[in-house]
C-alpha positions as CSV (number, residue, x, y, z in Angstrom):
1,X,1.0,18.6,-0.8
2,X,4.6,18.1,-2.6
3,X,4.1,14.5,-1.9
4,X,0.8,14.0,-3.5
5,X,1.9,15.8,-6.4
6,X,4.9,13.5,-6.6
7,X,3.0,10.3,-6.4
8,X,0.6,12.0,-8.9
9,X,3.6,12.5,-11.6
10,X,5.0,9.1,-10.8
11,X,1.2,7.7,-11.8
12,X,1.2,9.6,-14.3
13,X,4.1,8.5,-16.1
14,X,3.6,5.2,-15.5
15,X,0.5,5.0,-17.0
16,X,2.0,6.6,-20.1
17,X,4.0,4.8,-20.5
18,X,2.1,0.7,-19.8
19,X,-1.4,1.7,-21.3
20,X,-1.0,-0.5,-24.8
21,X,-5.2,-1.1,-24.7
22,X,-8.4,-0.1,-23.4
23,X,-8.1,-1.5,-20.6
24,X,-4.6,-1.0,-19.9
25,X,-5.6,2.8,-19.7
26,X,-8.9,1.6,-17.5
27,X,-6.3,-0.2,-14.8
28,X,-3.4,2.9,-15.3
29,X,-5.8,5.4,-14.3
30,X,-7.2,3.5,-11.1
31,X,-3.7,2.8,-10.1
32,X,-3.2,6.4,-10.5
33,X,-6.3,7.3,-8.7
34,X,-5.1,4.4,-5.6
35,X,-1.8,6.2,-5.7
36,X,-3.9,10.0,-5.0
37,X,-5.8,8.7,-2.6
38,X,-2.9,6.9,-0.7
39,X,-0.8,10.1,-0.7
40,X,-3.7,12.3,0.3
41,X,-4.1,9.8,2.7
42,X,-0.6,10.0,4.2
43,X,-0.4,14.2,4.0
44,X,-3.6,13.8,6.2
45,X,-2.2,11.8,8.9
């Protein structure tokens, strides 16, 4: 759980601070959402 969380903050601050457009936002939040699912992922296994 701490490391989703982490990976969740890290994605988020990232997106922050690289979404300039649109679609910047558009590709930040799927990398966020990639970066989620990979860490749930991981606490799974």
């Amino acid at each position: 759980m701490r490391k989703i969380i982490t990976l969740s903050l890290v994605a988020a601050a990232l997106a922050v601070s690289a979404c300039n457009t649109v679609a910047g936002v558009g590709r930040d939040v799927s990398a966020a959402g990639s970066a989620v699912t990979t860490g749930a992922n991981d606490a799974k296994n």
